[in-house]
C-alpha positions as CSV (number, residue, x, y, z in Angstrom):
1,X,-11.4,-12.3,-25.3
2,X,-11.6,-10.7,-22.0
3,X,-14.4,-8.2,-21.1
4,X,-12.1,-5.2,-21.0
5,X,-8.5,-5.2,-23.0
6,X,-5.7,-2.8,-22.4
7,X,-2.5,-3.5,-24.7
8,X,0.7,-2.0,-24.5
9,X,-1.2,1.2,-23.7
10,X,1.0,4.4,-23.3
11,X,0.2,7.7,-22.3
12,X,2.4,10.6,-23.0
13,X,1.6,14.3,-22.1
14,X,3.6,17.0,-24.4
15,X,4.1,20.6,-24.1
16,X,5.9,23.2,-26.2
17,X,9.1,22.4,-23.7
18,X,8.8,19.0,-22.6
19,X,7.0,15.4,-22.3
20,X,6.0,13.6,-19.6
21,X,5.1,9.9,-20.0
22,X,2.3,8.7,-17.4
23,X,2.0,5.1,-18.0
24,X,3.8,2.7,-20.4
25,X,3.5,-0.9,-21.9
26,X,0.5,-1.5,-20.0
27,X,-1.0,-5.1,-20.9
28,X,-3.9,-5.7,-18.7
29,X,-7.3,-8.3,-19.0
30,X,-10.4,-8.1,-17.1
31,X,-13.0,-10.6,-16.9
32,X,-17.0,-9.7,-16.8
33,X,-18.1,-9.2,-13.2
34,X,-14.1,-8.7,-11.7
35,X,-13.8,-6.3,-9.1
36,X,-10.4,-4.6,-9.9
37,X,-8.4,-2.0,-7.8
38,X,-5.0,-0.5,-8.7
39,X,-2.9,1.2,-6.7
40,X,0.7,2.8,-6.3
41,X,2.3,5.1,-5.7
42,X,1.6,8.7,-5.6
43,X,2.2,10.3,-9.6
44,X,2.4,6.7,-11.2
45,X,-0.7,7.4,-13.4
46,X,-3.6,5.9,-11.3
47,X,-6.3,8.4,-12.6
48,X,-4.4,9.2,-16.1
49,X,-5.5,5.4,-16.4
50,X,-8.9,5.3,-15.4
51,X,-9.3,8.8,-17.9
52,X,-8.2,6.6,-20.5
53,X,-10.2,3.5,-19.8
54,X,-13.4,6.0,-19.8
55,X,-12.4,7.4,-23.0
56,X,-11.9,11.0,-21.9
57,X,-8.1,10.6,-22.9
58,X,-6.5,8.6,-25.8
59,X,-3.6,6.5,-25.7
60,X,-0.3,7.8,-27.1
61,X,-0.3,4.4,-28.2
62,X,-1.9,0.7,-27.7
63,X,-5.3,0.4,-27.7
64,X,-8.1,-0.5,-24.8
65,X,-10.8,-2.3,-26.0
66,X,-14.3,-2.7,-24.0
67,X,-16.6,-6.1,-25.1
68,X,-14.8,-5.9,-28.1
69,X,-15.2,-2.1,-29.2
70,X,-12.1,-0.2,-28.8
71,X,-12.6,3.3,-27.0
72,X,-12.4,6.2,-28.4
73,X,-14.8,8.3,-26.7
74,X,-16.9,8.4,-23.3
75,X,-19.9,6.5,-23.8
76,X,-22.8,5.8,-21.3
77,X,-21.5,2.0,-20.9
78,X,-19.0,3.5,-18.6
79,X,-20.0,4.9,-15.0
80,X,-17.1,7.0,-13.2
81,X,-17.8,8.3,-9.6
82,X,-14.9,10.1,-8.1
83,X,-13.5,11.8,-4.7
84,X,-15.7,14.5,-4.5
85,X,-19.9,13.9,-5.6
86,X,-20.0,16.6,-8.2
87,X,-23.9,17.0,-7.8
88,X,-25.7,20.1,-9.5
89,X,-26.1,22.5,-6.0
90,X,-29.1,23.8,-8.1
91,X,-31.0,20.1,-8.7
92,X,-32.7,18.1,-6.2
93,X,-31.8,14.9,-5.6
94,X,-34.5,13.3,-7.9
95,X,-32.9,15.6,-11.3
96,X,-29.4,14.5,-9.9
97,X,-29.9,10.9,-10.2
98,X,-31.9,11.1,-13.7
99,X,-29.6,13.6,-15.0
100,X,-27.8,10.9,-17.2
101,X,-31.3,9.2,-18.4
102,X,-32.9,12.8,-19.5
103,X,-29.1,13.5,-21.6
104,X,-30.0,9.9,-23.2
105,X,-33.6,10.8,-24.1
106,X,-34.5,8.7,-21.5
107,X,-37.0,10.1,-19.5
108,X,-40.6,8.0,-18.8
109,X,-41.3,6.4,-15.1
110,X,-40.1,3.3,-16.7
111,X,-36.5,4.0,-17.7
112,X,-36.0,5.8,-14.4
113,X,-37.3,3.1,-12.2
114,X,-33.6,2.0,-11.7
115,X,-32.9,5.0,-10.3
116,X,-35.8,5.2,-7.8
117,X,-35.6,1.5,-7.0
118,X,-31.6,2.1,-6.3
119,X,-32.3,5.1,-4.1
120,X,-34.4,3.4,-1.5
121,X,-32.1,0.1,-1.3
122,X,-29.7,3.2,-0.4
123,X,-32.4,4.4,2.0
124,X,-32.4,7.8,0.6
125,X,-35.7,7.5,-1.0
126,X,-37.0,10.0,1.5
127,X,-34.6,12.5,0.3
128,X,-35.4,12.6,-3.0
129,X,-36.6,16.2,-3.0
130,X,-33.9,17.6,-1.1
131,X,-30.7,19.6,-2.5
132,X,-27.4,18.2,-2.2
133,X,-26.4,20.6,0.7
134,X,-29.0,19.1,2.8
135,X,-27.6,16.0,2.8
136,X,-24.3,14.3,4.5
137,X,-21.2,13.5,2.3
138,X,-21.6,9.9,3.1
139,X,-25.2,11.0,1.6
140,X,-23.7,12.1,-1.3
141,X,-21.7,9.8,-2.1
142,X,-23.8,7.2,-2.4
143,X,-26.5,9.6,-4.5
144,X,-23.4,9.9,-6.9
145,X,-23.5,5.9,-6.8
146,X,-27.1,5.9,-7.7
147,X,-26.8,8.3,-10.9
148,X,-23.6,6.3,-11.9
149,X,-25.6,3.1,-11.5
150,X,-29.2,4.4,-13.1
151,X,-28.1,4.6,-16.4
152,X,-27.1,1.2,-16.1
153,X,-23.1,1.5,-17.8
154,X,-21.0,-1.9,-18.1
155,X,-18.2,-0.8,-16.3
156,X,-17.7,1.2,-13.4
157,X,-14.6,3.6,-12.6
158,X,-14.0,4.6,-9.0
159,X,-11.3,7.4,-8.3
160,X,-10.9,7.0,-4.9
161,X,-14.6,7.5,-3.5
162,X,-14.3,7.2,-0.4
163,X,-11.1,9.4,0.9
164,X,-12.8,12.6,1.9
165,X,-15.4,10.6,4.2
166,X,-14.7,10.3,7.6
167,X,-13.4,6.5,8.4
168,X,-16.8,5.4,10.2
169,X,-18.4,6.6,7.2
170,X,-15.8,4.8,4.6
171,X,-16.1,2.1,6.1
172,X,-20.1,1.5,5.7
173,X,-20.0,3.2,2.2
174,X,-17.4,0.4,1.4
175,X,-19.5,-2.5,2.5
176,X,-22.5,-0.7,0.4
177,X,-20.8,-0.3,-2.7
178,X,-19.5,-3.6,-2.7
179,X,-23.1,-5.2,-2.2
180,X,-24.8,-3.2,-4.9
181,X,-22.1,-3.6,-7.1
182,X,-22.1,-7.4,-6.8
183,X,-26.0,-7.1,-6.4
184,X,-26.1,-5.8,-10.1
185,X,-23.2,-7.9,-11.7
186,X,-20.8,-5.1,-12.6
187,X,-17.6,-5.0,-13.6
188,X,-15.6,-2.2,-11.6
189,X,-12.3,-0.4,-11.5
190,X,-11.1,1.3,-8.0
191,X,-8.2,3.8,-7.7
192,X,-7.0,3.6,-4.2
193,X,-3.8,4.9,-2.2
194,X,-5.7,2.5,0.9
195,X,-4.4,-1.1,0.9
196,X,-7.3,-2.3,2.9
197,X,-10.2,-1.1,1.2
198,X,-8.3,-2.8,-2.0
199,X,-7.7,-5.8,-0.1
200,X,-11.6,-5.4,0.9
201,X,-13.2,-4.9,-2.1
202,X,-11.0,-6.5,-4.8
203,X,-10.8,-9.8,-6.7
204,X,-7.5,-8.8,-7.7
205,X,-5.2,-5.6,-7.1
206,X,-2.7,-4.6,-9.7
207,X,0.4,-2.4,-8.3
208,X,1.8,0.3,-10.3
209,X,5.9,1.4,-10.4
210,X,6.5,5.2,-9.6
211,X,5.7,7.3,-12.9
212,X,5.9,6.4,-15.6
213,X,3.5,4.1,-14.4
214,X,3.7,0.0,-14.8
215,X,2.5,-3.2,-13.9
216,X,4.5,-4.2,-11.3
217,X,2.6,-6.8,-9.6
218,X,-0.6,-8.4,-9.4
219,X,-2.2,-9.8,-6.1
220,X,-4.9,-12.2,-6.2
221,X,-7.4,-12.4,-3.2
222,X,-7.9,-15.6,-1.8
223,X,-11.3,-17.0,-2.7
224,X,-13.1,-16.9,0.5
225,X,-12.4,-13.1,1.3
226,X,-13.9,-12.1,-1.9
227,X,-17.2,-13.4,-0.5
228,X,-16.8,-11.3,2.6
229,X,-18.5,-8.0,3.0
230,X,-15.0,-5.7,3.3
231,X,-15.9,-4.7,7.0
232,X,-15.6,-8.7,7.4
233,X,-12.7,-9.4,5.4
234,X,-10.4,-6.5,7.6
235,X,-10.9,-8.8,10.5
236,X,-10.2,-12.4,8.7
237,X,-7.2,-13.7,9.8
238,X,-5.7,-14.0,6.3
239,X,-6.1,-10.0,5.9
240,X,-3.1,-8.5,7.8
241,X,-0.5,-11.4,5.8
242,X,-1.6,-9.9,2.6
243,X,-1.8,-6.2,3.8
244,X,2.2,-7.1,4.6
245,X,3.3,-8.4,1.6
246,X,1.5,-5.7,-0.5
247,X,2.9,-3.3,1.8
248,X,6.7,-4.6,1.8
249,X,6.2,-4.3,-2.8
250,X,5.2,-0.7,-2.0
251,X,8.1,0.3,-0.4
252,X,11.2,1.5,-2.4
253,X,14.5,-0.7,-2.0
254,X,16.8,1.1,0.0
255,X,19.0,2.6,-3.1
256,X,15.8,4.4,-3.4
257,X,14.0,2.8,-6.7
């Protein structure tokens, strides 16, 4: 059995008037350590997808099952780190990053030693008593990596993390994520409109059809980019064939579908 299971998973959003279904018959394995991104167009349930991996939404129906355990609810083996940081204004950087270990009880030098450790690979170590508003976004961003990362979750969900930075910035925050990620072994999820980065960063990338949202097609990156840093791999000569290809399944056939 694969390390995360989704099976015919369907979500369906009712009012008192109407029903909206997000995503349907969605049948999708992911192996320990794959680096995932899904993308698609705009509306076809990206995010309604990663809710329900985390557990903060349930299935209409299907189930998605994580190392064996189906999900029910959000649990601390998942890390999500989204568009914008979401840090406490109020917290220094140091309660930011622990803020996950002290809601677990965990709270000694020891069980935050991730955290500090992870903080100066990021080189923010001398930050640590600052406020978020002191720092950068491309500072904060990778402080919301660190607190997603210190409590040490099996899977990681990322909503499109890097769209609000400015494309110098993206670009460096993509080759960081990527190394700590693979540094630490983790499986991850990305939610991306950007073809690149998912080229990039991704063992594989799963397209989504306009809503309700399904698998339309999977990509496979060739071996010997997924050992590139993803600055790297945008100047491999095999990138722009695939960027092309992808591109061309994005686009609607010309009766408009």
């Amino acid at each position: 059995m694969a390390f995360l299971e989704l099976n015919q998973v369907e979500k369906t959003f009712f009012s008192l008037e109407t029903w909206t279904t997000a995503v349907e018959d969605i049948e999708l394995s992911i192996e320990e350590g794959e680096f995932i991104s899904i993308i698609g167009p705009s509306g076809c349930g990206k995010t309604t997808l990663l809710s329900l991996i985390s557990g903060l939404l349930h299935p209409t129906s299907g189930e998605i099952l994580l190392d064996k355990e189906i999900i029910e609810r959000p649990t601390p083996e998942t890390g999500y780190m989204l568009q914008q940081d979401y840090l406490f204004p109020w917290l220094n950087i140091k309660d930011n990053i622990t803020l996950g270990l002290t809601t677990m009880g965990k709270t000694t030098d020891v069980d935050r030693q991730l955290a500090f450790q992870l903080l100066e690979t990021l080189g923010l170590s001398d930050k640590i008593d600052h406020f978020p508003s002191q720092l950068s976004g491309g500072m904060r961003q990778r402080v919301a990596l660190v607190r997603m990362l210190s409590t040490d979750p099996k899977l990681l969900l990322l909503d499109e993390p890097f769209s609000a930075l400015d494309y110098q910035t993206k670009l460096k925050l993509e080759d960081l994520v990527f190394s700590t990620i693979k540094e630490h072994h983790k499986t991850a999820i990305l939610v991306t409109h950007d073809i690149g980065e998912a080229i990039a960063m991704s063992d594989r990338i799963i397209l989504l059809t306009e809503r309700p949202g399904r698998i339309n097609k999977e990509f496979v990156v060739p071996l010997h980019l997924k050992e590139k840093l993803p600055f790297d791999v945008r100047t491999d000569i095999e990138f722009n064939p695939l960027f092309q290809t992808i591109w061309k399944e994005m686009e609607p056939d010309e009766d408009g579908s």
